[in-house]
C-alpha positions as CSV (number, residue, x, y, z in Angstrom):
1,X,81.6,101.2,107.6
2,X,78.7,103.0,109.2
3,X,81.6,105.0,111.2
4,X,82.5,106.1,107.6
5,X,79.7,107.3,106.3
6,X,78.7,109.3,109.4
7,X,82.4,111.2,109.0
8,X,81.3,112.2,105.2
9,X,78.0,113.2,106.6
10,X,79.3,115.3,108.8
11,X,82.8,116.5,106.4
12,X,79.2,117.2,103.5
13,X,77.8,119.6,105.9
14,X,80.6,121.8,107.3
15,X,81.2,122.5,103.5
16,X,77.3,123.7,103.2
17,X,76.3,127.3,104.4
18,X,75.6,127.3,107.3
19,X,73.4,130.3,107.3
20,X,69.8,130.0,107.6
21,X,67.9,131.7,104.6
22,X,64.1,133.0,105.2
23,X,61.4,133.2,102.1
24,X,60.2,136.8,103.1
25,X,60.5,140.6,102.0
26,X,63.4,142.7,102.8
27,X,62.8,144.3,106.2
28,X,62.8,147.4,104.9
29,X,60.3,147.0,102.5
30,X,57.5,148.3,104.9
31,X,55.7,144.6,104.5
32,X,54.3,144.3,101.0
33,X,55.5,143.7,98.3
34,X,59.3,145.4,97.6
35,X,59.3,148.9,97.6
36,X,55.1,149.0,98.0
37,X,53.6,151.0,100.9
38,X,52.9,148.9,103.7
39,X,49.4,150.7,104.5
40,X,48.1,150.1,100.9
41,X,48.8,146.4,101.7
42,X,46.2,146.4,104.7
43,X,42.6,145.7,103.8
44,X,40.0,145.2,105.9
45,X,36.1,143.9,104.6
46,X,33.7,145.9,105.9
47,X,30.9,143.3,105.7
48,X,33.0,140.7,107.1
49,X,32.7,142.9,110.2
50,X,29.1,143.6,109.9
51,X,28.5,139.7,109.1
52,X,30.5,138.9,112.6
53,X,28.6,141.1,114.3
54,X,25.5,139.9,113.2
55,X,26.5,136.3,114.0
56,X,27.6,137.1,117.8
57,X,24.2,139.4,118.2
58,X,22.0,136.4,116.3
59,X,23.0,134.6,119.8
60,X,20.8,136.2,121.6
61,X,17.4,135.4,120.2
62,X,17.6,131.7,121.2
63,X,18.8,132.3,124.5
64,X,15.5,134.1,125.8
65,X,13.5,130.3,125.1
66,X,16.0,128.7,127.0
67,X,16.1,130.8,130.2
68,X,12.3,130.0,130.1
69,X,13.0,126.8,130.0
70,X,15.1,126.7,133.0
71,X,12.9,128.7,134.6
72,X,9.8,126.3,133.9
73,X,11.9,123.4,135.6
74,X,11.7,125.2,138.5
75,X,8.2,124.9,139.0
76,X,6.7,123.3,142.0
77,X,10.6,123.6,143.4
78,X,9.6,123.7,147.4
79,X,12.8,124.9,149.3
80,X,10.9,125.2,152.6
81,X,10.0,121.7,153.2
82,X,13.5,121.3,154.6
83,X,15.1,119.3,151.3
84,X,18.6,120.3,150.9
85,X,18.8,119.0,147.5
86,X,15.6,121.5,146.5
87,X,17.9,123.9,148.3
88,X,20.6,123.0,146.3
89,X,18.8,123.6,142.9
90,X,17.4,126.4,143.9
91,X,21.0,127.3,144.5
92,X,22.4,126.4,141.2
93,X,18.9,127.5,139.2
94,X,20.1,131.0,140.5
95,X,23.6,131.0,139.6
96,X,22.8,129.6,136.4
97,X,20.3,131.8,135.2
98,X,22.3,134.6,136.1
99,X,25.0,133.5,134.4
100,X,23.3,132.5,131.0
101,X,21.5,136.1,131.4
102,X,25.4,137.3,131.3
103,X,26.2,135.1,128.4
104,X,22.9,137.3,126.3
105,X,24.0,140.4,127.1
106,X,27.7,139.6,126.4
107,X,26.9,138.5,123.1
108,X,24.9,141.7,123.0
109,X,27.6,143.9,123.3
110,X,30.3,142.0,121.2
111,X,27.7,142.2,119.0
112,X,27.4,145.7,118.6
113,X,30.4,146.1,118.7
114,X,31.7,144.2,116.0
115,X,29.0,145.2,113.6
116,X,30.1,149.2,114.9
117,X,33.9,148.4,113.7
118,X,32.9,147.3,110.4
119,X,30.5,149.9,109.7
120,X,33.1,153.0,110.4
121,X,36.5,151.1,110.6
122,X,37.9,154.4,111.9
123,X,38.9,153.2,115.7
124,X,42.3,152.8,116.9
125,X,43.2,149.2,117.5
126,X,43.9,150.8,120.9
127,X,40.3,152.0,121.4
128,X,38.7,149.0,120.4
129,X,41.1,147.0,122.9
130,X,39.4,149.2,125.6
131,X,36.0,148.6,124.8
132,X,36.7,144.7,124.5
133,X,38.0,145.0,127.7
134,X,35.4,147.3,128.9
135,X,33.1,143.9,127.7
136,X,35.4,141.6,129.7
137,X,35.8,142.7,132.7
138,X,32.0,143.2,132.9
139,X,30.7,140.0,132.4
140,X,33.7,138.3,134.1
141,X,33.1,134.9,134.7
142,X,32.7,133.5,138.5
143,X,35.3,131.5,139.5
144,X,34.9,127.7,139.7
145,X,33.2,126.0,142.6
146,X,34.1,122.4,143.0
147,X,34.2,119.3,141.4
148,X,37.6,120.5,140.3
């Protein structure tokens, strides 16, 4: 019986399309709507721009207390009494605070750039590509070191 019903199953099917259909404009409509120009389709919010820029730049601000803060836990630190573990702190205090000061100026500069975007809108997507690489490769994180 169940042999029977698979056969119909399969008989049902091959008499179906076969053809798979998409919900979506003609591909020569441009992208909008039929017969619309695609470049009055793209819209871009200015203040949404502005607002992410903000956002990434607000960042900053808190930062500055908490690199105090890891700097006041380094107080009475001693590295020449012989300790390695003080030398190890001392090790990662460094690379730390280096990297968080990376973190501020990174958000800096996304930032600004960002808000800049929104407020002219007139860069190339290539251009601002450049400069978010530009941002990239300058703060590039440092490879992992252990405990991997």
């Amino acid at each position: 019986m169940a042999w029977d019903e698979w056969e119909q199953l399969k008989a049902d099917a091959a008499t179906r399309s076969s053809r798979m259909r998409l919900n979506q404009y003609p591909a020569n409509s441009g992208g909008g709507a039929p017969g619309a120009d695609a470049s009055a389709d793209l819209k871009s919010d200015k203040r949404a721009w502005a607002e992410a820029g903000d956002g990434t730049k607000g960042l900053v601000e808190p930062i500055g207390p908490a690199l105090a803060r890891l700097e006041d836990g380094q107080t009475g630190l001693d590295i020449a009494a012989g300790c390695r573990s003080a030398a190890a702190q001392k090790e990662l205090y460094t690379s730390w605070s280096e990297y968080v000061r990376n973190v501020r100026e990174r958000c800096k500069s996304l930032g600004g750039l960002l808000e800049s975007s929104g407020h002219d809108l007139s860069k190339t997507d290539e251009s601002l590509k450049a400069e978010l690489d530009a941002i990239k490769a300058k703060y590039t994180d440092t490879p992992a070191v252990g405990g991997q």
